[in-house]
C-alpha positions as CSV (number, residue, x, y, z in Angstrom):
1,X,-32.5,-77.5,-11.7
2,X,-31.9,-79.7,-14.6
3,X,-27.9,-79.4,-14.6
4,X,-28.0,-80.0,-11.0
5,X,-30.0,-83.3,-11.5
6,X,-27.8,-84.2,-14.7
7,X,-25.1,-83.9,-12.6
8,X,-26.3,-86.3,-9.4
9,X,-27.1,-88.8,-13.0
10,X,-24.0,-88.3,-14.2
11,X,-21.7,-88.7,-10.9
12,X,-24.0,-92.1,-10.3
13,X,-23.3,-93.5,-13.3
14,X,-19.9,-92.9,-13.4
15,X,-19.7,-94.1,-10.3
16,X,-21.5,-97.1,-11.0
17,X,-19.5,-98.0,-14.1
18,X,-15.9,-97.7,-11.9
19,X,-17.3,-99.5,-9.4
20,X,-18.5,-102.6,-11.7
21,X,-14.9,-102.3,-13.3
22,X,-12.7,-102.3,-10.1
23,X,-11.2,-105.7,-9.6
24,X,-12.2,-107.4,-6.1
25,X,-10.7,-107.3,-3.0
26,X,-9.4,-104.3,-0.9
27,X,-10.2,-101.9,-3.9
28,X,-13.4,-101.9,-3.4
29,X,-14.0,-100.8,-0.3
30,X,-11.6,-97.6,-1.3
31,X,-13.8,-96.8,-4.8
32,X,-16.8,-97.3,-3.0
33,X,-16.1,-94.7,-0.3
34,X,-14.4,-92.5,-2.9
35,X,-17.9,-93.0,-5.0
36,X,-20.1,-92.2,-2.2
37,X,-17.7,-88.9,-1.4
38,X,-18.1,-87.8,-4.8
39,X,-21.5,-88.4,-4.5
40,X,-21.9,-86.2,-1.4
41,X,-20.1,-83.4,-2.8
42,X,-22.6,-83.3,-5.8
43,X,-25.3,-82.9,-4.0
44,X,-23.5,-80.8,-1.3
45,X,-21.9,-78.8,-4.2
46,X,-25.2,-76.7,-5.0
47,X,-25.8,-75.9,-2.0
48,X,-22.8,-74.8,-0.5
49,X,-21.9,-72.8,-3.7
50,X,-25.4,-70.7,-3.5
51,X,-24.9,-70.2,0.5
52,X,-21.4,-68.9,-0.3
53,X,-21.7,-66.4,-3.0
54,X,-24.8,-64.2,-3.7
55,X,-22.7,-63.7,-7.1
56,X,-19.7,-63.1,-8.6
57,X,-18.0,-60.0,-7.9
58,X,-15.4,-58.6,-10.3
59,X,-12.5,-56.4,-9.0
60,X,-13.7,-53.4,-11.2
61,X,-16.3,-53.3,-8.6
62,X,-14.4,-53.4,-5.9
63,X,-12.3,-50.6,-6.9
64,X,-15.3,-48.3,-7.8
65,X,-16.2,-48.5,-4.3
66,X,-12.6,-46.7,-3.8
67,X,-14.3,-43.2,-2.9
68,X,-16.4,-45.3,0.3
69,X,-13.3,-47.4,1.3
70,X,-11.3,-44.1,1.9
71,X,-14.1,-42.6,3.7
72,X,-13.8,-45.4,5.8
73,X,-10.3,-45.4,5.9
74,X,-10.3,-41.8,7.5
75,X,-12.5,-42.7,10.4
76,X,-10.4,-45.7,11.5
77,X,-7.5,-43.4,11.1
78,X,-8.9,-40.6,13.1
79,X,-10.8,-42.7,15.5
80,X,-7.2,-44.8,16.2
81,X,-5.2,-41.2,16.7
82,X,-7.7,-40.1,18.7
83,X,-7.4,-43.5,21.1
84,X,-3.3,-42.9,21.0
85,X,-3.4,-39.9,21.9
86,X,-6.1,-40.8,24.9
87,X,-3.5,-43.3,25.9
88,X,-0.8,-41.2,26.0
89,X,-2.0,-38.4,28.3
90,X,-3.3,-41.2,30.5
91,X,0.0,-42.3,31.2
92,X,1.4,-38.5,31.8
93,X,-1.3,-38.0,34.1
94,X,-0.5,-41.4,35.6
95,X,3.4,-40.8,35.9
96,X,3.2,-37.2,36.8
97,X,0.8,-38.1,40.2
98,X,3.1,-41.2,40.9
99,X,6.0,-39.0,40.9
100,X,4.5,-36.1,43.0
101,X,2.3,-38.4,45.9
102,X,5.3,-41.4,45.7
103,X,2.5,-43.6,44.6
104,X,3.0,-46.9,42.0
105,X,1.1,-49.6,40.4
106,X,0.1,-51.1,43.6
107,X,-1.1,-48.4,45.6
108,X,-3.2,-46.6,43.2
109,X,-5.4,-47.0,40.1
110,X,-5.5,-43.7,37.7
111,X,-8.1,-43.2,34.6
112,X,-8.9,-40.6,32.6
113,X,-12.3,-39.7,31.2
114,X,-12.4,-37.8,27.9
115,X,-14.7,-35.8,25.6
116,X,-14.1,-34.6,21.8
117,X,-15.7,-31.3,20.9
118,X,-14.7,-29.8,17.6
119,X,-12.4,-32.3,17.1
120,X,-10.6,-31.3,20.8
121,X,-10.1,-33.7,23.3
122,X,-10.1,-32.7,26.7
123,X,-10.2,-34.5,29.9
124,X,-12.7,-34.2,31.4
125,X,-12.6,-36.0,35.0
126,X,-9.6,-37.6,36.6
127,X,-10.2,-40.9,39.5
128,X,-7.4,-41.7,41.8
129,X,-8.6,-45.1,43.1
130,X,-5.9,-45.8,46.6
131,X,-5.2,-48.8,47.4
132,X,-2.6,-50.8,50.1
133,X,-0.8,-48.1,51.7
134,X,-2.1,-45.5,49.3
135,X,-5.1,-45.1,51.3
136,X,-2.7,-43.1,53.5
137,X,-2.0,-40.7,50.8
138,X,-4.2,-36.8,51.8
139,X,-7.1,-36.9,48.7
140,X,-7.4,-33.3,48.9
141,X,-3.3,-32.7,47.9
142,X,-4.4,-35.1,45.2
143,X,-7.5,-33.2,44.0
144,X,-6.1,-29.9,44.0
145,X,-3.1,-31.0,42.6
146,X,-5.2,-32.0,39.7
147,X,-7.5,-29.1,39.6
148,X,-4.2,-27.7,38.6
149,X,-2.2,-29.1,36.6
150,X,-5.0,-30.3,34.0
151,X,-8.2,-28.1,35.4
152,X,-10.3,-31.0,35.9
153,X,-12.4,-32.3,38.7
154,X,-11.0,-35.1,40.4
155,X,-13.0,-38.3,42.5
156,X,-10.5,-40.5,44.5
157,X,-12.3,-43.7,45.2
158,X,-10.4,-46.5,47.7
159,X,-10.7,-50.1,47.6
């Protein structure tokens, strides 16, 4: 508390004593505001500084941490595999029932739902939402063809 007072004394002072030294005219409006800014960031300094840092941190800690960050770094890795390869057999699923029921973009909607168990992922439900002239497409062509090619149950939903 006392440096932090000495320090508002001594940036007032110093200010003070430029101020009284500055020759008039155009000057002194510039040291003034420059005075009052340094003023500001005194008492502003402080503050800022203690809601900034709890304390200093030195890179030896950081790197003794190293056993935690690789922990971490395994999740994201898995976790980010796992959501590729999710991705990826959406878009087989989605091309291989395009190709078979001549569907696209426009005239149907496919997701996949998923579940991991011992680090397996499966699919574990398939929806075929029609749309346009996809609504014309037979669902139940559609639901067995799923039932076989990925032994899943299928819901086909139309908008």
């Amino acid at each position: 508390m006392k440096e932090y007072l000495g320090a508002l004394v001594a940036t007032t002072l110093l200010g003070g004593i430029v101020r009284m030294l500055a020759p008039e005219g155009n000057l002194q409006k510039y040291l003034r505001l420059t005075v009052s800014l340094c003023l500001v960031a005194a008492l502003l300094g402080p503050l800022l500084g203690a809601l900034g840092k709890e304390r200093e941190v030195s890179l030896g800690e950081i790197f003794s941490e190293d056993e935690n960050l690789q922990i971490n770094y395994d999740e994201i890795y898995h976790h980010s595999l796992e959501n590729a390869t999710k991705k990826q057999a959406e878009q087989i699923i989605k091309t291989k029932i395009f190709q078979k029921f001549s569907l696209s973009e426009e005239t149907a909607r496919i997701t996949a739902n998923f579940v991991t168990e011992n680090d397996k992922i499966e699919i574990s439900e398939i929806y075929v939402s029609l749309q346009g002239n996809g609504v014309l497409t037979e669902p139940r062509e559609i639901v067995s063809f799923v039932r076989t090619e990925w032994g899943c149950p299928c819901v086909i939903l139309y908008e």
